[in-house]
N, C-alpha and C positions, 0 to 999 in steps of 0.2 A: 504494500500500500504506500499510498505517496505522504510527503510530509504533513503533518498537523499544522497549521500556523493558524495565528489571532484574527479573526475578521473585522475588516475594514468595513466602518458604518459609511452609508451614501452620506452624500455630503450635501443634495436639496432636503430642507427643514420638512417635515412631514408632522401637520398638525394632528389633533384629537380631535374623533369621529364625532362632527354636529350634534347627533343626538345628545350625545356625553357635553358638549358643553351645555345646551339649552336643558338638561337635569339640572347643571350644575349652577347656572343662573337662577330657574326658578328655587329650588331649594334656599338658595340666597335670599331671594324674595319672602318666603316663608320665613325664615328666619327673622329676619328687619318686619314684620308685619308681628311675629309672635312676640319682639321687643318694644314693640311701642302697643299692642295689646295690655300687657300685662306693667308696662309703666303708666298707663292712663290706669288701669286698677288700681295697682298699689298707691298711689296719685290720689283716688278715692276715697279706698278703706281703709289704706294704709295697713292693713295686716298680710298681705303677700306674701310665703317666705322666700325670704333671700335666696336660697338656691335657684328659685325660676328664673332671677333674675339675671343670675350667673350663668346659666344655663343656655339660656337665651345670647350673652354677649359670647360665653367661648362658640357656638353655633356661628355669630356673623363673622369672627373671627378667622373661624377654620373654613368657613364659605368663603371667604376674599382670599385667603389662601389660596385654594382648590381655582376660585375663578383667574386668578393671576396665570398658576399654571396651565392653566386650560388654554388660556387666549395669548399668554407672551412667551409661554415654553414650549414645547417640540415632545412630539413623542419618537423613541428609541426606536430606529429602525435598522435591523441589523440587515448583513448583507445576504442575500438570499443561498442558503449551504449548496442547492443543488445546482447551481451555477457554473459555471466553467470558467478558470480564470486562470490566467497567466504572468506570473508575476518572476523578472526576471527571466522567463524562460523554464521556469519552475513551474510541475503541476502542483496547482493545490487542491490539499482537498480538508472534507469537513468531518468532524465528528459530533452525532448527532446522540444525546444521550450512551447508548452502549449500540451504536449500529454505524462504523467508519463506511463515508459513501465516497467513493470515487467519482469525480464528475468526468473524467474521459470516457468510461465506459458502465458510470450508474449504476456499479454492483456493489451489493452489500455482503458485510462477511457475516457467517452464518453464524450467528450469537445466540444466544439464549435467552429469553424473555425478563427484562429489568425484573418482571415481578420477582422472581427468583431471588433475585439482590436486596431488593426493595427493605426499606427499613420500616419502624410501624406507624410513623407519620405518612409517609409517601402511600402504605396501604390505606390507613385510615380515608385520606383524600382522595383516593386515587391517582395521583401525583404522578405516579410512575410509568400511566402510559399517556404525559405530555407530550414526550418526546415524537412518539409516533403521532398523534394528533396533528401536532405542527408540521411532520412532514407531510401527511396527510392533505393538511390548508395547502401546499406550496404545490401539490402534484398529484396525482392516480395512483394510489397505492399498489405496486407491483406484489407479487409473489415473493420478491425475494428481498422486498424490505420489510416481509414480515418476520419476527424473529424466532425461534426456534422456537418451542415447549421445552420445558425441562424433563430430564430423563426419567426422569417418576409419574409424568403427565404423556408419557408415548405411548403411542399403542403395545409395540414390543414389552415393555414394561408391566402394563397395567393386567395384557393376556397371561403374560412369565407370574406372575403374584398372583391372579386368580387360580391359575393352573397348579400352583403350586399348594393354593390354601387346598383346594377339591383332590386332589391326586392321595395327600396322605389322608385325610377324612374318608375318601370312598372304595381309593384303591386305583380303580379309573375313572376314565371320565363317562364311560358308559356304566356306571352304577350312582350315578350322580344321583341327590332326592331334590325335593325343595324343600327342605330343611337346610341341607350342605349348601344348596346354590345360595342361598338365600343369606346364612353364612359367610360365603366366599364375597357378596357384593360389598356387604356389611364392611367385611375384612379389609377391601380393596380402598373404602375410602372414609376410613370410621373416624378417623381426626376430621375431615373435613362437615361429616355428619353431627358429632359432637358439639365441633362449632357452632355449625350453624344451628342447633336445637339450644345454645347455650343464644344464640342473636335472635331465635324467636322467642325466644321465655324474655330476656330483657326486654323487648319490642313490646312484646303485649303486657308485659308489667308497665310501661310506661305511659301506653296505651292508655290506663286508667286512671292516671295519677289525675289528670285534668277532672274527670268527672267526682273525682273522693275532694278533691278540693274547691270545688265549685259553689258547694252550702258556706261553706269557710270565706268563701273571695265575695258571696255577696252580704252576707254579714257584716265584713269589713266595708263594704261599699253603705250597708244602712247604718253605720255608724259604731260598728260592735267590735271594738279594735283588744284584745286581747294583751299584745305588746307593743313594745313602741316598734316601727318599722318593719312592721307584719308586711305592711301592702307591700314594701322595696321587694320584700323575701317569697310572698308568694309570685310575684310577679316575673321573679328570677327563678323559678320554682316550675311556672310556667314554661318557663323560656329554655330551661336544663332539660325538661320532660319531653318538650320537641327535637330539641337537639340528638338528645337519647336516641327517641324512636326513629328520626330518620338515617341517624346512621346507621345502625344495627338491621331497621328496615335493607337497606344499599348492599349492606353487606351478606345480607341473609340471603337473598339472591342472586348476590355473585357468588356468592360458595355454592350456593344450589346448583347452580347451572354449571361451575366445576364438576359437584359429585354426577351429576346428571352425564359430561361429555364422556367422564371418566367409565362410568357403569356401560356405556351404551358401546365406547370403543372396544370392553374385555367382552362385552358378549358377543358384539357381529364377529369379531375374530375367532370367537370359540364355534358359534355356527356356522360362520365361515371353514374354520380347518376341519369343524367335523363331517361336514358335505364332502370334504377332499380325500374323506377315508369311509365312506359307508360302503358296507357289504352289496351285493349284488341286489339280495332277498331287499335290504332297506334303502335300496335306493328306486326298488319296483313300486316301493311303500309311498315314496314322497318324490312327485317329480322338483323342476327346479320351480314352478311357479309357487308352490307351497315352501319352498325354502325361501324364496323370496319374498314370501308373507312373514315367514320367524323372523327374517332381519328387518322389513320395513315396517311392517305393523308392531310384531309381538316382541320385540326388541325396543322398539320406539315406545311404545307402552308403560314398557315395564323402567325406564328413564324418566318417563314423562310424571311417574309417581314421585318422583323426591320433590317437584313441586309440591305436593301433597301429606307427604311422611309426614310433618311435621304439626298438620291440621288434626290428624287422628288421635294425638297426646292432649294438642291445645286448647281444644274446644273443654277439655275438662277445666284445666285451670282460666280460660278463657270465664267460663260460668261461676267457677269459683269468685275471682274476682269481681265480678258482675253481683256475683250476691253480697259480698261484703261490702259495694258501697250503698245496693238498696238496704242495706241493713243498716250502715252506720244514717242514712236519711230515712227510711221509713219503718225499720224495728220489723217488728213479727211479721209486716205484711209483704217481707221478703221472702218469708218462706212457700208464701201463694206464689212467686213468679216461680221459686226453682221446684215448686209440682207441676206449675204448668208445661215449662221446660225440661221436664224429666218426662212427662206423659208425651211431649212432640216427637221428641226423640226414643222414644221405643216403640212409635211406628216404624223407624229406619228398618228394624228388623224383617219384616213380610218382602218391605217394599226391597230391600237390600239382597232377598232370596229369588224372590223375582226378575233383577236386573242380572244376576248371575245366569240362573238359568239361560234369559234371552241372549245372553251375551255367549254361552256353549254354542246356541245353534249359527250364532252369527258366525262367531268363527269356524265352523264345521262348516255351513255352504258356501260361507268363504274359499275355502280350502277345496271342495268339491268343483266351484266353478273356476276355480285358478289351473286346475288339475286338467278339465275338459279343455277350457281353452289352450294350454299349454299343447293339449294332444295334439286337436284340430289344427294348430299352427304348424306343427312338425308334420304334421302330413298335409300339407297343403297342396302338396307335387298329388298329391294322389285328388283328392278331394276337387281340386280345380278340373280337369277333363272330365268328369263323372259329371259333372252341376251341380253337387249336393251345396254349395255354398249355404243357399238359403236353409235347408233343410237344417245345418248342422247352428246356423245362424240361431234359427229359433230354437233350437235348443238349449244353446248358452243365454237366451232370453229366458225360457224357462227358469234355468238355474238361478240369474238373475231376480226374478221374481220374485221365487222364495228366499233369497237374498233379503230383500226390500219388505218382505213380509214382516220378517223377525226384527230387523231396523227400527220398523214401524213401532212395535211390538212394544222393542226394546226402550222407543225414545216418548211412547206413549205413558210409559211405565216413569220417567226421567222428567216430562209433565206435571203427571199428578205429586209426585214428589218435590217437586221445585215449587207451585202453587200451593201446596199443604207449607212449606218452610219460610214462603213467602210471607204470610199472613202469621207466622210464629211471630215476630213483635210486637204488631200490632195488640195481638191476643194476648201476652203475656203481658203487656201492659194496663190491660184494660181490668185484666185480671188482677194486678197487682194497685191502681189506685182504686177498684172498684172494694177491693180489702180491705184496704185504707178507709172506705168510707164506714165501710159497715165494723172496722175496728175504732172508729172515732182518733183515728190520728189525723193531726192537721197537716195539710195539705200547705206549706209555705212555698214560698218563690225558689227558694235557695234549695229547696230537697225537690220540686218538680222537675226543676233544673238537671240537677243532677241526676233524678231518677231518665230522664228521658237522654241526658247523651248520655248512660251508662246502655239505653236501651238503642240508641242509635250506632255505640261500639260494636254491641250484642247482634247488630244485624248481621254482620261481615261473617262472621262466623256460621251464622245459623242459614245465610245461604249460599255460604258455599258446601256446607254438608251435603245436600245431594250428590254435589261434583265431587265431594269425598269420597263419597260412598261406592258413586259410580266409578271411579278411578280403584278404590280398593277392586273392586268386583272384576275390572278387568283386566287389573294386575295379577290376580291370581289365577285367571282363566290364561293370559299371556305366559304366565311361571309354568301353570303345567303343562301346556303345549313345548314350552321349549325345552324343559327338563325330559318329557315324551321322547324329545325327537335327541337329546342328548344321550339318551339310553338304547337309543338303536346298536345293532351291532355294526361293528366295523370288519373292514378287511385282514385276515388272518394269513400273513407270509412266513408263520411257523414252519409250512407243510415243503415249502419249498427251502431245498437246500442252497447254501450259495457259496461256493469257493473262494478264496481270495483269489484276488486279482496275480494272473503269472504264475498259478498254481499247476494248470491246466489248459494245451490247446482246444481245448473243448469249449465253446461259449455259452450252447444249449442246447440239454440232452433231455430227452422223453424216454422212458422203458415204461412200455405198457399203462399208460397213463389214462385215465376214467374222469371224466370232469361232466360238472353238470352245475347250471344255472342255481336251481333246486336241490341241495344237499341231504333233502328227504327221499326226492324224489328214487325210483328202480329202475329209470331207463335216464344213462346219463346221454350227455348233450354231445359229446368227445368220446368214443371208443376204441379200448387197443391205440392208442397214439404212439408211437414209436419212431423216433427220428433224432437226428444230431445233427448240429450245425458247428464246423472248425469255426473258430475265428478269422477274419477274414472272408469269408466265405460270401457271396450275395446270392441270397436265396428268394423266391418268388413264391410264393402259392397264389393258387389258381384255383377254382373252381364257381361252378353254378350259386344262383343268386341262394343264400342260405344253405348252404354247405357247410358251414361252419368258419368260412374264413376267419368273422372278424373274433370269436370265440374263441378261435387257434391262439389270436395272439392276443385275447383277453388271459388267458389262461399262462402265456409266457407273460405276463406282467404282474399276474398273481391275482385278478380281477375274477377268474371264473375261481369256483369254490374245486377242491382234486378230493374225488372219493377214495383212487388206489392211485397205484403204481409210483413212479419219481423222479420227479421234476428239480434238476438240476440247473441254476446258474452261476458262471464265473465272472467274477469281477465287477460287479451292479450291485447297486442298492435296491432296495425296496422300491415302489413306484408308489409314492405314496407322497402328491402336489401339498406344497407348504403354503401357506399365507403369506402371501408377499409383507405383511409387518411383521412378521415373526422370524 
């Protein structure tokens, strides 16, 4: 790479963007209007406290400040990094946070993502991916200014530690349960899970500090001052509680969506390698359109829940919360909301065995019409001169159908359950000052108050529960499809002997050899097969359409199943295609 050197600012003045000044006037304005406000007051009553009035002058202060620089200073324009420049005769070039770019030929070296380095300020802010933003402002972000993942966030990585949790728990990977998988996910990204279940409990704990002090703030407001400088504290109280929940908000989401890329990467590679080794018998089982539903749908799926994991725990102490502040404003008549809200939610039950079910047959005709289609494609050489198009057409319309049946079914089921959760505040409210009246507690400003945004937090939760419910339900229909298809058997190259390489001029040899598709089956597919081929040798077979060619040399690759005889090769591995991240 070329030398580092200082960059040279342009040298025409480049002001601050109009908007930003005309803020910064009118603010000004406000200010010189809130000081002669409150001096024609104190002017009056003469009782003002001094601090407004201080208040008011450090404000014109810091506004003629700001206006000064706004209109006779210059903002900092540095020289543009992806530039090409020549100084001396020398190439320069720029370093842009941890990504050195060449401007002769705009390549970046392949680094590793700041966040890795990142200290806990720059996480906290997100600080750390300015760097790429700004190049981002100045150009189209290529491929190769992106910066690497860290070796613990690769795919190679993330499959090597799943495979590694499931292998000593089961043995193989074809005795896998979902218990182990389930396990193994956990395993792959349980710090990050942690975390973020440690940024949702802070989040919703914070969540309600507003509503528990809200009887408090208007009390102070009718005159019910407790200690001196109550207001400054709850108001900074206020102001810490938002701060709280949005960062922990920010963050709970970006680790989700980590553990999310991380789960989704270790399974398509696991369905991916295990498709590259299914037996003959399990591969008749599952064509590829149905393997291309585990990674697109039931893969996706089963990711798509750690947006969710964290709702299944919350909603309890969500409620919890929720009843300590109707308690601490309206006493006994809180324990009417949390029977109301106990009786809503033990309908989930019916309705939660219901969207299972519908949710079995969706992915079963799913699966059925991915499978027909996938046929009818591969034979289309045939299919096309016959005319059957239409005929084979409405068939996969058929399947289709009863597709869109179960859908229906499913999302009519997903309806009644969103409209019953909908109407859960409402009800639990009505329920709860309706107690209030027939307990003879009063109703004041400061406990309505807070009784209704404690009921207004309480919504979030109570309707995304359906979405809970229906996400739990299709994550576990997604878990045991894929652990299914995990447990199939794979290809068995015990049977076949294999010499080392220069052991023997022999490359491969057949004595009496019996093979068959079917390993149950009593009429194999390959009989008496006897032949050797030296090394070196170019050998042809020949015969009629199904004769057996392509099974001759399914059978040299270790693909057909050998009932007898022995099958010898020198110098070859196993045929058994790897995951290009693996």
């Amino acid at each position: 790479m070329g030398r580092t050197v200082s960059q040279v600012p342009k040298t025409g003045k480049s002001k601050f963007a109009i908007h930003l000044r005309v803020w910064w006037v009118s603010n000004f304005a406000v200010s010189c209007n809130c000081l002669s406000v409150d001096s024609v007051h104190y002017k009056q009553i003469h009782s003002l406290p001094i601090r407004y009035l201080v208040s008011d002058v450090m404000s014109i202060v810091s506004g003629l400040l700001i206006i000064y620089v706004g209109f006779f200073g210059k903002s900092v324009s540095e020289q543009d990094p992806l530039e090409e420049h020549r100084l001396n005769g020398e190439t320069r070039s720029t370093t842009l946070g941890n990504c050195s770019v060449e401007p002769n030929n705009c390549k970046v070296d392949e680094t590793v993502t700041p966040y890795e380095s990142a200290g806990i300020f720059s996480i906290l802010s997100f600080s750390w991916m300015g760097p790429l933003i700004a190049m981002g402002n100045k150009k189209t972000l290529d491929l190769e200014d992106i910066p690497q993942l860290a070796s613990c966030d690769a795919v190679s990585e993330t499959f090597r530690i799943l495979r590694n949790k499931l292998e000593p728990e089961c043995g193989t990977i074809d005795r896998v349960t979902n218990l182990s998988l389930v396990k193994g996910l956990f395993y792959l990204a349980w710090k990050e899970i942690i975390l973020t279940a440690a940024f949702a409990f802070i989040s919703t704990w914070a969540t309600y500090v507003g509503p528990y002090l809200i009887d408090t703030f208007v009390h102070y407001l009718n005159g019910h001052r407790d200690f001196e400088y109550e207001g400054y504290i709850l108001v900074c109280v206020f102001l810490l509680e938002k701060l709280v929940e949005c960062v922990t908000i920010r963050h709970w989401f970006f680790r989700v969506q980590q553990v999310r890329m991380k789960l989704r990467a270790a399974l398509v590679a696991m369905i991916y390698n295990k498709s590259l080794t299914l037996s003959c018998q399990s591969r008749q089982r599952h064509t590829s359109g149905e393997i291309i539903n585990f990674i697109a749908v039931d893969a996706e799926r089963i990711c798509d829940f750690s947006w969710y994991m964290h709702d299944v725990w919350l909603v309890v102490f969500e409620v919890g919360f929720a009843l300590l502040v109707l308690y601490k404003s309206l006493g006994l008549a809180s324990i009417a909301a949390f029977v109301a809200t106990t009786a809503i939610m033990l309908i989930n039950i019916p309705l939660g065995k219901l969207q299972e079910k519908f949710q079995d047959k969706i992915m079963e005709s799913k699966d059925i019409r991915m499978k027909a289609t996938s046929e009818i494609l591969r034979n289309m050489r045939i299919l096309k001169p016959q005319g059957w198009e239409m005929k084979f057409l409405s068939k996969i319309s058929q399947l289709r159908n009863i597709e869109v049946c179960w859908l229906k079914k499913f999302h009519y089921t997903l309806s009644g359950t969103t409209f019953v959760f909908w109407g859960t505040p409402t009800f639990v409210s009505v329920v709860n000052f309706g107690t209030c009246m027939l307990l003879g507690i009063p109703l004041e400003s400061g406990k309505v108050l807070s009784a209704l945004a404690t009921f207004r937090i309480l919504e979030e939760p109570i309707y995304n529960l359906p979405d809970t419910i229906s996400m739990v339900v299709q994550t576990k229909v997604s878990l045991d499809r894929i652990v299914s298809f995990l447990r199939l058997d794979n290809l068995k190259f015990a049977t076949i002997e294999r010499l080392p390489r220069g052991s023997s001029t022999t490359a491969v040899e057949i004595v009496n050899g019996n093979f068959s598709w079917d390993s149950s089956s009593s009429n194999p597919k390959l009989q008496d097969i006897n032949f050797k081929i030296e090394r070196g040798m170019r050998v042809a077979v020949c015969g009629t359409v199904g004769s057996g060619k392509s099974s001759l040399i399914s059978c040299i690759l270790g693909e057909l199943p050998k009932i007898s005889g022995n099958l010898r090769v020198c110098g070859s591995k196993p045929y058994v295609a790897q995951s290009p991240w693996i």
